[in-house]
C-alpha positions as CSV (number, residue, x, y, z in Angstrom):
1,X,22.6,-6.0,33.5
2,X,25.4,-3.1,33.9
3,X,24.1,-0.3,31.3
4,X,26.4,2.4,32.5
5,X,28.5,3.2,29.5
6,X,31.5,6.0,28.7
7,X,29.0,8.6,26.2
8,X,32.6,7.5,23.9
9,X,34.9,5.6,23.1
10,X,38.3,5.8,24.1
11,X,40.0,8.4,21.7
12,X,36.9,8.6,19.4
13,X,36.3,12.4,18.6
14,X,32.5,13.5,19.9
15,X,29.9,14.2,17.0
16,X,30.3,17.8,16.2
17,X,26.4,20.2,15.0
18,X,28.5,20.5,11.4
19,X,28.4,16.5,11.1
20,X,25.6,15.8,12.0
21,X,23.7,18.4,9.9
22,X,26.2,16.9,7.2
23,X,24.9,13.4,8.2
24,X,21.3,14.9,8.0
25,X,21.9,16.3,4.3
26,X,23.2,13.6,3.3
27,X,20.2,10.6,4.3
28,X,17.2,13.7,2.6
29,X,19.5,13.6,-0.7
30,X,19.9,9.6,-0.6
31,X,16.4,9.4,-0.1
32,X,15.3,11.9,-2.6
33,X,17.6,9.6,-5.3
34,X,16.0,6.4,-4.2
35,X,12.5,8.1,-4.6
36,X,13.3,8.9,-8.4
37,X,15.8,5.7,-9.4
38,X,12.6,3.8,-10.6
39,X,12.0,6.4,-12.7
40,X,14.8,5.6,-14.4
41,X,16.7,2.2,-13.5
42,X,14.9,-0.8,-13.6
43,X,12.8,-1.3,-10.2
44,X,13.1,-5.1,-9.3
45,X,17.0,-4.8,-9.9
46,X,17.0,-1.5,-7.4
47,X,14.8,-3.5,-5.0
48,X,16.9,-6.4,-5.1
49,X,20.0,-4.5,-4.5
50,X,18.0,-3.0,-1.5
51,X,17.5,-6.5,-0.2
52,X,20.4,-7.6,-0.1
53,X,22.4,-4.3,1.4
54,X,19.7,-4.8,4.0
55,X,20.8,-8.2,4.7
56,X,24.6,-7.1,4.8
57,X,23.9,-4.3,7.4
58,X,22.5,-6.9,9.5
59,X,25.2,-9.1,9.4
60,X,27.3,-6.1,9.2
61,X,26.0,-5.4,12.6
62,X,27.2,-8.9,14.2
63,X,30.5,-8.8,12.6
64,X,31.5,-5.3,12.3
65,X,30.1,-3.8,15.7
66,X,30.3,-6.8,17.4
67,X,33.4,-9.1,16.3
68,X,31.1,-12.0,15.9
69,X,31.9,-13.7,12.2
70,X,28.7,-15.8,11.2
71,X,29.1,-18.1,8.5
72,X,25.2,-19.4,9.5
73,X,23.3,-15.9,8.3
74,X,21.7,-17.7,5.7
75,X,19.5,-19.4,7.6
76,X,17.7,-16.8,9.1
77,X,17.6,-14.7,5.1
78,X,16.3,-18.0,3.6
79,X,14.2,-19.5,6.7
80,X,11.8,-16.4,6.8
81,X,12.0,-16.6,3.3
82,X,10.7,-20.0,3.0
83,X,8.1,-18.9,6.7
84,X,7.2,-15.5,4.4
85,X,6.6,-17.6,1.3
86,X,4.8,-20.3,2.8
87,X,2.2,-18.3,4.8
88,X,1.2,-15.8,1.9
89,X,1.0,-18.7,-0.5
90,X,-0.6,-21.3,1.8
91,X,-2.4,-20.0,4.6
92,X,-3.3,-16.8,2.1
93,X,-1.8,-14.0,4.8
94,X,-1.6,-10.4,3.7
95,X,1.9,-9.6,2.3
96,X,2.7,-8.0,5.4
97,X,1.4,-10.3,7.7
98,X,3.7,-12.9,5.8
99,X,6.8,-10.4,6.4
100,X,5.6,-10.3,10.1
101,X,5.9,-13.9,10.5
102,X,9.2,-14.2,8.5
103,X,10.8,-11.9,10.8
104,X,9.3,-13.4,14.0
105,X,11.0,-17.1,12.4
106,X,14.0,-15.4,11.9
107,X,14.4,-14.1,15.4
108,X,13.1,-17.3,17.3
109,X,15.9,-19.4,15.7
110,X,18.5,-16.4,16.3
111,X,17.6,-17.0,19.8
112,X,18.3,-20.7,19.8
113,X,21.3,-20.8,17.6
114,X,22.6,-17.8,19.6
115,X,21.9,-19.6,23.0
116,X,24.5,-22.9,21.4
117,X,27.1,-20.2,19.2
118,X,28.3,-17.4,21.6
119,X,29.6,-20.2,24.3
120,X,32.3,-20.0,21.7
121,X,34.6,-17.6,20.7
122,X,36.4,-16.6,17.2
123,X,36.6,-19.9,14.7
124,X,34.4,-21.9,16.7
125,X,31.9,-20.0,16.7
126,X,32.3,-19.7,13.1
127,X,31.9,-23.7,12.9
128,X,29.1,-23.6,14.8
129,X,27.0,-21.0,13.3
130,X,28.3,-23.1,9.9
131,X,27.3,-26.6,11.3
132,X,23.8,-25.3,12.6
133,X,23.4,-23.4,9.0
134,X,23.7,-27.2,7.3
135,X,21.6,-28.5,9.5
136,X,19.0,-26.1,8.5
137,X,19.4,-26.4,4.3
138,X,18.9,-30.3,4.7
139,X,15.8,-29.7,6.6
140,X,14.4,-27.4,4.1
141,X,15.4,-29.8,1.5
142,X,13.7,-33.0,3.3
143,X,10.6,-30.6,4.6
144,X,7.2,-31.1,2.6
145,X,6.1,-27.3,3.0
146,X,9.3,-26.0,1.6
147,X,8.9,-27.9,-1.9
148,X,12.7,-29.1,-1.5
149,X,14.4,-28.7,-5.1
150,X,11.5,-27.0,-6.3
151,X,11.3,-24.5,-3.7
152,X,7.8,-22.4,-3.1
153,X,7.2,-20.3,-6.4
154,X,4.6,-18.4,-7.7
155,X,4.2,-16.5,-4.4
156,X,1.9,-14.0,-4.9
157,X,2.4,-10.8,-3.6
158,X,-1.3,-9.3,-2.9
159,X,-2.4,-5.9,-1.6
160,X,-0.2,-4.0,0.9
161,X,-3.2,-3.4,3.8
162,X,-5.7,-4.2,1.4
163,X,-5.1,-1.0,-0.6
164,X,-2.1,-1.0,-2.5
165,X,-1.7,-3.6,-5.0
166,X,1.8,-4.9,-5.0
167,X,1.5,-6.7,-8.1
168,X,2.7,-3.4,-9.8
169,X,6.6,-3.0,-9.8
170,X,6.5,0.5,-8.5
171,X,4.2,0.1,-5.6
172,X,6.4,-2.7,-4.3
173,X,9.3,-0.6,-4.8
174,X,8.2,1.8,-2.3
175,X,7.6,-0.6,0.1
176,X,10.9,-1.9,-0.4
177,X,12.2,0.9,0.1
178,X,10.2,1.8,3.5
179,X,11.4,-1.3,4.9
180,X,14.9,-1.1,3.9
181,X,15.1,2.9,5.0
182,X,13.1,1.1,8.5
183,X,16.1,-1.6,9.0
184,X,18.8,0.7,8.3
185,X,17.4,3.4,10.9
186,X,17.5,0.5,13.1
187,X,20.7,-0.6,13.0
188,X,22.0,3.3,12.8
189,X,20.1,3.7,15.8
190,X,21.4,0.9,17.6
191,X,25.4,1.2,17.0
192,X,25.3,5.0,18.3
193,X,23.6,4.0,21.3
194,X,25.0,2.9,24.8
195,X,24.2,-0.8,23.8
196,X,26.0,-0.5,21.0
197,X,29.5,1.3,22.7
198,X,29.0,-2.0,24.6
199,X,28.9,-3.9,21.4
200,X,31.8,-2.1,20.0
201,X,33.5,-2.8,23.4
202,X,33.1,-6.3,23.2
203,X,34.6,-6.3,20.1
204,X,37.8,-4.4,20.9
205,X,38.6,-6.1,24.4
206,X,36.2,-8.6,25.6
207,X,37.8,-9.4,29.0
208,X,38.2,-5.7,29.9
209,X,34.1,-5.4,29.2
210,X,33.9,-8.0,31.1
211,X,36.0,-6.9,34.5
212,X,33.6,-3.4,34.2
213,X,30.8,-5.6,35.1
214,X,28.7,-6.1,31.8
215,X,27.2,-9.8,31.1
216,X,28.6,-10.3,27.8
217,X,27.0,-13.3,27.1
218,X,23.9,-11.0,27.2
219,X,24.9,-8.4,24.9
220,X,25.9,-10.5,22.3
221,X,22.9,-12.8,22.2
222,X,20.8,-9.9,21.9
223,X,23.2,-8.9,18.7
224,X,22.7,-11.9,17.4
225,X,18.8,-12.0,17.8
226,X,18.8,-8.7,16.3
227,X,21.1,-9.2,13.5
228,X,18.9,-12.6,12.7
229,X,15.7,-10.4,12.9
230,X,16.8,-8.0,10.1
231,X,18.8,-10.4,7.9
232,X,15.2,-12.2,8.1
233,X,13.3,-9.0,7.0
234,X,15.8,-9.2,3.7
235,X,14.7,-12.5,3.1
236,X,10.8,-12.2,3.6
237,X,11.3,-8.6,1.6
238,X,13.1,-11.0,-1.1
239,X,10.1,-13.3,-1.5
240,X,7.6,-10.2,-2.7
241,X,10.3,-9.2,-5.3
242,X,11.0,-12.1,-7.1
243,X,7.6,-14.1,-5.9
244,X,10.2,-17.1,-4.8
245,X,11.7,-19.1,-1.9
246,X,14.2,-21.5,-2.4
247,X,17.7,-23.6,-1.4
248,X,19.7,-20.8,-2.9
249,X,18.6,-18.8,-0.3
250,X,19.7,-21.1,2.6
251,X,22.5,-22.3,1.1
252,X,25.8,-21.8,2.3
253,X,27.3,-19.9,-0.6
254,X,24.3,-16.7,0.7
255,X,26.4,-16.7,3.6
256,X,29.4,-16.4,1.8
257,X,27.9,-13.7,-0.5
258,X,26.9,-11.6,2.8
259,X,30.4,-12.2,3.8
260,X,31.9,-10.5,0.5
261,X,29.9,-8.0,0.5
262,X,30.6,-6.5,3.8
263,X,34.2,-6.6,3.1
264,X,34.5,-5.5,0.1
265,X,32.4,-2.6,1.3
266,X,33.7,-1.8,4.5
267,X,33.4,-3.8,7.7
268,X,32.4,-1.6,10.7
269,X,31.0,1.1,8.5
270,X,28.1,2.1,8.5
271,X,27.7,2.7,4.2
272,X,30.3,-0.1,3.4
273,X,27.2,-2.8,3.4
274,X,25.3,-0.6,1.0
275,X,27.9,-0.4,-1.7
276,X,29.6,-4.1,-1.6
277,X,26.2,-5.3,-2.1
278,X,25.5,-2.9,-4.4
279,X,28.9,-3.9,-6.1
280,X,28.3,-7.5,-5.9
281,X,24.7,-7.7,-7.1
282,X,25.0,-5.3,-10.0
283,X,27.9,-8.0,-11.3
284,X,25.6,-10.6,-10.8
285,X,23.1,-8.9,-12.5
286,X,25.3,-7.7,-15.4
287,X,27.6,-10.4,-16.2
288,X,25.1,-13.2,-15.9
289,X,25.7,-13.9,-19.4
290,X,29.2,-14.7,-18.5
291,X,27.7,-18.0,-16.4
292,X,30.1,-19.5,-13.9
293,X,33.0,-16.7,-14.8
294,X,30.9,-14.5,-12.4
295,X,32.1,-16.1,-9.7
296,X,35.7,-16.0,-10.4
297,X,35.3,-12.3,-11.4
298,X,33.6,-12.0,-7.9
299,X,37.0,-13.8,-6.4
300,X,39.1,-11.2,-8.3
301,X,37.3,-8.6,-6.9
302,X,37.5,-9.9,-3.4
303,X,41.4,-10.7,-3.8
304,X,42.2,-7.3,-5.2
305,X,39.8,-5.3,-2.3
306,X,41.6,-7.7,0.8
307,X,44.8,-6.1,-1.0
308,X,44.7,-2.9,-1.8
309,X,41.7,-1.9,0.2
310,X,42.2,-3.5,3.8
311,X,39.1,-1.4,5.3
312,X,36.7,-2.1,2.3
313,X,36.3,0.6,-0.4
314,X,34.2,3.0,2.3
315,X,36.6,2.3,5.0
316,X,39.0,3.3,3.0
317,X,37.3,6.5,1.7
318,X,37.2,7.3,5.3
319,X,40.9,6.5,6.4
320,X,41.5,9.0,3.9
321,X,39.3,12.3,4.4
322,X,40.3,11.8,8.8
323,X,44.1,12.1,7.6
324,X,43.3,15.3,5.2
325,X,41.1,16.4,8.5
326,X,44.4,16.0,10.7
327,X,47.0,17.6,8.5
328,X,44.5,20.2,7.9
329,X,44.3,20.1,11.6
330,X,47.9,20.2,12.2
């Protein structure tokens, strides 16, 4: 496999020491906030929020970096959800054993439904990702360990190593928050390396990665593994917080949320995950009283951001301050 890649992309301006030490101040004061929030917002909403912008950064990463639109994801959140749920509960595994396995699920089927989806290209693979997705909420349904309509509750969420009991909100919280800070290093890490310039090039112009010599095929299966991977960390992360695995996390309206989320955020950004799921789950959370109108408040939304903010609300943040940077420039 070719790994020779340009150190940037055509036309993209080279990280300067001011950015990055603005980049740096920026991840010690977001940290420093999310150490204190329990302190004074409610923990299990902050740690589901955290979840789920977790789960949108991963799918973030196949989409945004890679031009790959998944409307499967759910199945990797909900399968190591129901693999995370099953072994803690069952078997009795240590809550991060249980997370282990959930992820190792997760990635195993990425790696099979990637093998059958990236034959195809735009809506097809789309379909199939969809099609496979189906396949997998009727087998959770039918399956015996799952608890079909009933789904696996009362999951109990033990001692982190043996030491720290998670039953208490605010220990859990922390470990929420190491994972989540854990996957979004990850993925950070990832698109600013050479593999991901490749990803980013697939996405632009797939034929022209192709003529430089890179297996394509390659690249984006290994997306798609890693994407699966971290959207399945989410899920087993999920199970601890509200002690439950069920069909409405491998159902095809997940997918559908991860999809809103990351556009209403920002697609290809790296912080536009973050907030459309922070947008999206504080609604849910908030105008839950509301029933069914949530979801046509959520279409609204959606409508109004595809309108008026075509990069997501990030993307658009960032449209902005590079054209005060160029007629400053200028």
């Amino acid at each position: 496999m070719s790994t020779s890649t340009p150190a940037h992309p055509a036309g993209a301006p080279a990280a300067t020491g001011s950015g990055a030490s603005a980049g740096t101040l920026f991840g010690i004061l977001a940290i420093a906030v999310l150490l204190a929030a329990p302190f004074g917002v409610y923990p299990v909403f902050l740690m589901k929020v955290m979840c789920f912008a977790l789960f949108a950064c991963a799918f973030n990463l196949l989409l945004g970096y890679t031009g790959l639109l998944s409307f499967g994801h759910a199945m990797f959140f909900g399968g190591s959800a129901y693999v995370c749920a099953h072994t803690i509960k069952v078997m009795g595994f240590s809550p991060e054993l249980g997370i282990l396995a959930g992820v190792v699920f997760a990635a195993a089927l990425g790696f099979i439904s990637g093998l059958l989806a990236i034959r195809r290209q735009g809506i097809y693979f789309a379909m199939v990702t969809l099609a496979l997705a189906q396949m997998f909420f009727f087998f959770c349904l039918q399956a015996r360990f799952t608890g079909g309509e009933d789904g696996l509750q009362a999951v109990p969420r033990g001692s982190l190593f043996g030491i720290f009991d998670l039953s208490k909100d605010i220990n859990l919280y922390y470990l929420v928050l190491a994972i989540f800070v854990f996957g979004f290093l990850v993925i950070y890490r990832t698109i600013h390396s050479p593999f991901g310039q490749v990803l980013k090039a697939i996405r632009e112009n797939e034929p022209r990665a192709i003529s430089l010599g890179y297996r394509v095929n390659q690249y984006k299966l290994l997306a798609f593994v890693l994407s699966a991977a971290l959207a399945g960390l989410a899920g087993a992360t999920k199970v601890l917080v509200f002690q439950l695995a069920s069909l409405t996390d491998v159902a095809w309206q997940m997918s559908g949320e991860v999809i809103l989320m990351t556009l209403v955020g920002g697609m290809g950004t790296i912080l536009g995950p973050i907030v459309g799921a922070a947008v999206i789950v504080t609604m849910q959370n908030y105008l839950a009283g509301l029933g069914e109108w949530v979801l046509v408040i959520q279409g609204v939304i959606f409508v109004l951001a595809v309108s008026l903010f075509r990069r997501g609300f990030v993307g658009e943040v960032i449209a902005i301050i590079q054209q005060f940077k160029a007629k400053k420039a200028g």
